[in-house]
C-alpha positions as a Markdown table, in Angstrom:
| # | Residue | x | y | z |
|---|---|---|---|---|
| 1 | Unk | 11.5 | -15.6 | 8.2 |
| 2 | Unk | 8.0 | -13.5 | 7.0 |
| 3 | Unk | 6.2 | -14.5 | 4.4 |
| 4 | Unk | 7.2 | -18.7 | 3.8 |
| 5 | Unk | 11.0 | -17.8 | 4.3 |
| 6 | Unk | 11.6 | -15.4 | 1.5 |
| 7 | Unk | 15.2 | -13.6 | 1.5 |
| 8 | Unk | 15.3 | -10.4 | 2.6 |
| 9 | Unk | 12.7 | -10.6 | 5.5 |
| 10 | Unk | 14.0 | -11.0 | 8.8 |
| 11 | Unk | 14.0 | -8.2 | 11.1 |
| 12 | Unk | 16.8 | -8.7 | 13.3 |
| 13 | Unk | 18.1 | -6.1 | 15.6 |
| 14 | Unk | 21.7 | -4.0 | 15.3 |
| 15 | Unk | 24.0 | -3.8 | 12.5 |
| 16 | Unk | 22.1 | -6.3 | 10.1 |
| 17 | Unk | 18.9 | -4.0 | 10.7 |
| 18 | Unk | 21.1 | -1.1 | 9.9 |
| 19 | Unk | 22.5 | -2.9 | 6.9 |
| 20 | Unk | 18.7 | -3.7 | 5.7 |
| 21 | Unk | 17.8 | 0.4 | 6.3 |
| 22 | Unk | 20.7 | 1.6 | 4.2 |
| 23 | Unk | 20.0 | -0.9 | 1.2 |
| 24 | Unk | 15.8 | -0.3 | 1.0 |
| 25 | Unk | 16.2 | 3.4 | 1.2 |
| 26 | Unk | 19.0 | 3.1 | -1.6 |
| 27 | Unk | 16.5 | 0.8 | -3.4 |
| 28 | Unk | 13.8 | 3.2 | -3.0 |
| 29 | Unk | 16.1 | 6.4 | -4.7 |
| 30 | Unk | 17.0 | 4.0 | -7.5 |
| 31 | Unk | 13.5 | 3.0 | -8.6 |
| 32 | Unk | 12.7 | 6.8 | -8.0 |
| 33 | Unk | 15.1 | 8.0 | -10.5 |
| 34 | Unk | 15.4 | 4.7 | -12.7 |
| 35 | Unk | 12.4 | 2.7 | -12.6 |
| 36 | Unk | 12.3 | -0.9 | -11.7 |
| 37 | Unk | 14.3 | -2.1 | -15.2 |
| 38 | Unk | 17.0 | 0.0 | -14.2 |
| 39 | Unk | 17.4 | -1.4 | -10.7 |
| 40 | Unk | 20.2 | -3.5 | -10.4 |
| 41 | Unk | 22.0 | -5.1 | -6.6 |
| 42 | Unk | 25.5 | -3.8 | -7.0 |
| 43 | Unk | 24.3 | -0.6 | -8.0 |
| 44 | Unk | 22.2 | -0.4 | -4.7 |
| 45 | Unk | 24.9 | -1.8 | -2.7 |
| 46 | Unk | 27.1 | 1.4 | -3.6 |
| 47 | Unk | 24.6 | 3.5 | -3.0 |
| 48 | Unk | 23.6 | 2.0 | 0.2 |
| 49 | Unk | 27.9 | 1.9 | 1.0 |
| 50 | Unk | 27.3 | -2.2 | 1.7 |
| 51 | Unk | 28.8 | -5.3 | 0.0 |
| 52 | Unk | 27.7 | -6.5 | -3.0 |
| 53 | Unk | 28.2 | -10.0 | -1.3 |
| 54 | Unk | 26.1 | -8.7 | 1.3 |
| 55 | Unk | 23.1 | -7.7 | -0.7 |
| 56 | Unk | 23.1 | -10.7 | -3.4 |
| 57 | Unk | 23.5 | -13.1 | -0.2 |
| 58 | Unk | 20.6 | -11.5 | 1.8 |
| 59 | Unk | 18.2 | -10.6 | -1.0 |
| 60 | Unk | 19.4 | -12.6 | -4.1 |
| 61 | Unk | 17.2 | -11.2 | -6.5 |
| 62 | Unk | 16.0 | -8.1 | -7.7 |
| 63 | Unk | 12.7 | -9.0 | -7.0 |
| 64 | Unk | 13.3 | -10.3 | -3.9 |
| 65 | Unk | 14.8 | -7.0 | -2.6 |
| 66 | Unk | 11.4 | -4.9 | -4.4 |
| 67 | Unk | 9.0 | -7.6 | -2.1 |
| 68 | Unk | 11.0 | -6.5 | 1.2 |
| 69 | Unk | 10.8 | -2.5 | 0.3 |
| 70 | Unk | 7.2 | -3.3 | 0.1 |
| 71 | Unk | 6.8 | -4.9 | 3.0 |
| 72 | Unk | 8.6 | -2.5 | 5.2 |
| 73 | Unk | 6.5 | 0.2 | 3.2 |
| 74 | Unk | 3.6 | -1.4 | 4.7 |
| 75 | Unk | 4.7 | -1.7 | 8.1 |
| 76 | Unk | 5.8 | 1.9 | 8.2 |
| 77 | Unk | 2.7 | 3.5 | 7.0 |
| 78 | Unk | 0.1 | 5.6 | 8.8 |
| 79 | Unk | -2.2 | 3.8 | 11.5 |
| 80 | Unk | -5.6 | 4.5 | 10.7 |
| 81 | Unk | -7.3 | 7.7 | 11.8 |
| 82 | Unk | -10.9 | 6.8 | 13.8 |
| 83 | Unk | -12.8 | 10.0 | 13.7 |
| 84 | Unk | -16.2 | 8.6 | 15.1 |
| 85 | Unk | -17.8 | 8.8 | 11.3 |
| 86 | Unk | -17.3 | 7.1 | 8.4 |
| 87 | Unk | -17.1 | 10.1 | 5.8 |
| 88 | Unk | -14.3 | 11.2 | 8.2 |
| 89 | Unk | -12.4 | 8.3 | 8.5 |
| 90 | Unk | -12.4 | 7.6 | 4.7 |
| 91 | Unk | -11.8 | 11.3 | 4.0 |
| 92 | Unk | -9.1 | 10.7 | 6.4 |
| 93 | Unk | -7.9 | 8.3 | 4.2 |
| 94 | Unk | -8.4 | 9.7 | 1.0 |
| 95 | Unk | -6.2 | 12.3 | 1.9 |
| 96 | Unk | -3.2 | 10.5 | 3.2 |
| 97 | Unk | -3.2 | 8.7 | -0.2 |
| 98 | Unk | -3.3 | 11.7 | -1.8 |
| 99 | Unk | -0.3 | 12.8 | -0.1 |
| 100 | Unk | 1.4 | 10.0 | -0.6 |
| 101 | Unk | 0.7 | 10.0 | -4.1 |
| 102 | Unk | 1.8 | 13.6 | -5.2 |
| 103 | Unk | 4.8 | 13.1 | -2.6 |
| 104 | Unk | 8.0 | 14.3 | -4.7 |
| 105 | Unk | 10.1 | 10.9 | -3.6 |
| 106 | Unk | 6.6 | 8.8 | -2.9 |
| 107 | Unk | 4.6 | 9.0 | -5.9 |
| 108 | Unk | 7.4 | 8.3 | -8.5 |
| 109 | Unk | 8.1 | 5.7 | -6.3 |
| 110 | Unk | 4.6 | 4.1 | -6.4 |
| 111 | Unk | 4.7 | 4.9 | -10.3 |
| 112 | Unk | 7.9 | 2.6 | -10.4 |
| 113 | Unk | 6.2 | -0.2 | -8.3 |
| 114 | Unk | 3.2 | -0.4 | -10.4 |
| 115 | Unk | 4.8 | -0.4 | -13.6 |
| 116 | Unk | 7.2 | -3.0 | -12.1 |
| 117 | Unk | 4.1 | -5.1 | -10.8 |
| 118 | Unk | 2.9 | -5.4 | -14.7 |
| 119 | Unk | 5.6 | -7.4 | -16.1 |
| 120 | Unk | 6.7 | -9.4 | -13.1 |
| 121 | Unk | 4.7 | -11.7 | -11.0 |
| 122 | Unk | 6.8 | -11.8 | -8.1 |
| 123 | Unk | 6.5 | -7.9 | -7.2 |
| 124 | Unk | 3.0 | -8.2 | -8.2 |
| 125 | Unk | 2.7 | -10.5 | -5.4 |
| 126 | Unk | 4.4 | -8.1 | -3.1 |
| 127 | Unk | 2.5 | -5.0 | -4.4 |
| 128 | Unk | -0.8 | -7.2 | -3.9 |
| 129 | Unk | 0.2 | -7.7 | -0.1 |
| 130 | Unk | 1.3 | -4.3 | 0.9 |
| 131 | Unk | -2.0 | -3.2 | -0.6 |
| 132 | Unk | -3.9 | -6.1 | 1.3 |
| 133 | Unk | -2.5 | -5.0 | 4.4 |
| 134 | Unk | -3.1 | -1.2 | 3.7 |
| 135 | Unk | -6.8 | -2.2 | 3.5 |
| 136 | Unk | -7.4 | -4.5 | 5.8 |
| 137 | Unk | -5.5 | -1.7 | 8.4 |
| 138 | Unk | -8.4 | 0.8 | 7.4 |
| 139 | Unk | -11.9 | -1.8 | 7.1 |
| 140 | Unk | -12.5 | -1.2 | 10.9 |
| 141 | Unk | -13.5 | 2.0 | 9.8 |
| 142 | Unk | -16.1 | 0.6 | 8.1 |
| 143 | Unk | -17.3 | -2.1 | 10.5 |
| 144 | Unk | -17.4 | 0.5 | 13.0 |
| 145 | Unk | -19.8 | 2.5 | 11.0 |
| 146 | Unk | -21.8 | -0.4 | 10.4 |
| 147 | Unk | -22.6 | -1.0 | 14.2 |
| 148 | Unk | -23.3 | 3.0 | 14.2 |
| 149 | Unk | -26.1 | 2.2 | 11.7 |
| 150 | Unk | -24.9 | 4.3 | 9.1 |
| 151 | Unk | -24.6 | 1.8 | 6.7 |
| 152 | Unk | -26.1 | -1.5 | 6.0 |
| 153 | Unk | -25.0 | -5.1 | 8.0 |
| 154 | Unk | -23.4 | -6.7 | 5.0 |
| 155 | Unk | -21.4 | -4.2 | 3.9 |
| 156 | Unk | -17.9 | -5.7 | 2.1 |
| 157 | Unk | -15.8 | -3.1 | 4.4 |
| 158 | Unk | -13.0 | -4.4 | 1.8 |
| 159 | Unk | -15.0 | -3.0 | -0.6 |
| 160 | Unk | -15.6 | 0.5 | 0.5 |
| 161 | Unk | -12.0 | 1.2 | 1.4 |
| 162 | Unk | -10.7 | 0.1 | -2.0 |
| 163 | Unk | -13.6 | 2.3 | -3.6 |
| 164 | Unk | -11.6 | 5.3 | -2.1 |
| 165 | Unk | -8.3 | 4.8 | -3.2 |
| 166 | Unk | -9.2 | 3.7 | -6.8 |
| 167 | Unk | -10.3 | 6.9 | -8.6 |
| 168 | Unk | -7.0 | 8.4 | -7.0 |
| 169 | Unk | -4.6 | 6.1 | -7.9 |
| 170 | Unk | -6.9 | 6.6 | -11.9 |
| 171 | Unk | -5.7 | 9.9 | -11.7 |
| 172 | Unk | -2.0 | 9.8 | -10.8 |
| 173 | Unk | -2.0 | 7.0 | -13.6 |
| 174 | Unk | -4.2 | 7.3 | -16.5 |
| 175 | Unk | -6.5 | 10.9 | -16.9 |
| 176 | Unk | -3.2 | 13.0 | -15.4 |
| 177 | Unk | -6.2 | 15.4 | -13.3 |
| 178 | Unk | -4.7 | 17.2 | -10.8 |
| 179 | Unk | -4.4 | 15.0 | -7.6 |
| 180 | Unk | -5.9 | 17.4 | -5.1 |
| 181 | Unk | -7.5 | 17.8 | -1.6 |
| 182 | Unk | -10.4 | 18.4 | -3.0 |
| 183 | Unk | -10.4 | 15.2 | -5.3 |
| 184 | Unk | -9.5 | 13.3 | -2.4 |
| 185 | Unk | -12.5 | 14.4 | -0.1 |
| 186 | Unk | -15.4 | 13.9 | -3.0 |
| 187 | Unk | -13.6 | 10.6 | -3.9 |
| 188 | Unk | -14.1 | 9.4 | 0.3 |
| 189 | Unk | -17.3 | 11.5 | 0.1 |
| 190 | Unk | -18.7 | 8.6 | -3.2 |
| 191 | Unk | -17.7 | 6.4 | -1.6 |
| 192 | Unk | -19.6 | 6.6 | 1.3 |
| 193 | Unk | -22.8 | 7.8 | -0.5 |
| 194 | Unk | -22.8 | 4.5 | -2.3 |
| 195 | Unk | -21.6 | 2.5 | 1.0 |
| 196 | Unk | -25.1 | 4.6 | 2.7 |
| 197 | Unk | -27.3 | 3.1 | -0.3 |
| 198 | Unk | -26.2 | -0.6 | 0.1 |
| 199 | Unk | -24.1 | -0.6 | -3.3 |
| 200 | Unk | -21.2 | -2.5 | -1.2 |
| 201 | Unk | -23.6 | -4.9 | 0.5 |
| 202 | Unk | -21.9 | -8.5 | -0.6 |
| 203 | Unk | -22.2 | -11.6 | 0.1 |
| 204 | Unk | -18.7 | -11.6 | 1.4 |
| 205 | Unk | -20.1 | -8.7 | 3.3 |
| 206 | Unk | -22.9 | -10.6 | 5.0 |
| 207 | Unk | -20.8 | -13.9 | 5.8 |
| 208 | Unk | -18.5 | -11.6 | 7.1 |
| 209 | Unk | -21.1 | -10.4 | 9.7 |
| 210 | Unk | -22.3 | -13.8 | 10.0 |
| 211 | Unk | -18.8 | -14.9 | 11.0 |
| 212 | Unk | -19.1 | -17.5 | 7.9 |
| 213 | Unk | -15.8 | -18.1 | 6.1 |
């Protein structure tokens, strides 16, 4: 098993992969319409048409089941786009979270997992990795640009890619501004004008480049 052996994370092939398909996307529609305090296994078992045996034997736990949706959410999303700049491949990804998060299904979905995330630890966990994974997918970007020279050696690529998302993620949750295109590219477009004038440069940054740990 992923992850030290938690339920709910082997990927097998045929019918138990079928099985694990029919219950996450049932999962996903019931946090969508519900919210995480309304999910509940033998409710997702009937809508996923599977055995409540079934799901409480391969998942156990409401939490257990949240921490695999994440994880396959993570492994399903979209590879990083490399468009030979760095305001292009954070705009790039500036505007797949935007369109992710004004999604009809996605970003209620995403509401549910971070409200979720605040009272429980274990899907916090979960919601830390996907988002770990999510970065660390998309940093490239910025080390590539760093051998360019458009930024400094020492950057915290970490850093800069988390600087892109935030004030989008600020408006789907808190100010309620309208989640845009255009909010997208000037939030990649910051981000990059403080990434040009060294504001990201870290010590993490320059180890990193070091090849310290």
């Amino acid at each position: 098993m992923a992850d030290g052996g938690e339920p709910g994370t082997v990927r097998p092939g045929g019918r138990t992969a079928r099985v694990r398909e029919a219950v996450l996307r049932a999962a996903e529609d019931a946090l969508t319409e519900q919210g995480f305090s309304g999910l509940d296994l033998a409710d997702v078992a009937r809508r996923a048409e599977v055995g409540k045996t079934t799901v409480y034997r391969r998942w156990g736990t409401v939490a257990a089941l949240v921490a695999d949706l994440l994880q396959d959410m993570a492994e399903q999303s979209a590879p990083r786009t490399e468009t030979g700049s760095l305001l292009g491949d954070l705009t790039a990804n500036a505007l797949l979270v935007q369109r992710t998060l004004t999604d009809p299904r996605q970003g209620p979905l995403f509401k549910a997992l971070i409200a979720a995330a605040t009272g429980d630890a274990r899907t916090a966990a979960a919601l830390h990795r996907f988002y770990d994974i999510r970065v660390r997918e998309w940093a490239p970007c910025v080390r590539q640009a760093v051998d360019r020279g458009e930024v400094p050696r020492g950057t915290d690529a970490h850093e800069v890619v988390r600087a892109v998302s935030a004030p989008l993620y600020y408006h789907l949750l808190i100010s309620g501004d309208r989640l845009d295109e255009t909010t997208a590219a000037r939030s990649a477009e910051a981000a990059v004008t403080a990434a040009r004038a060294g504001v990201y440069v870290t010590d993490r940054g320059r180890k990193g480049w070091l090849g310290v740990s």
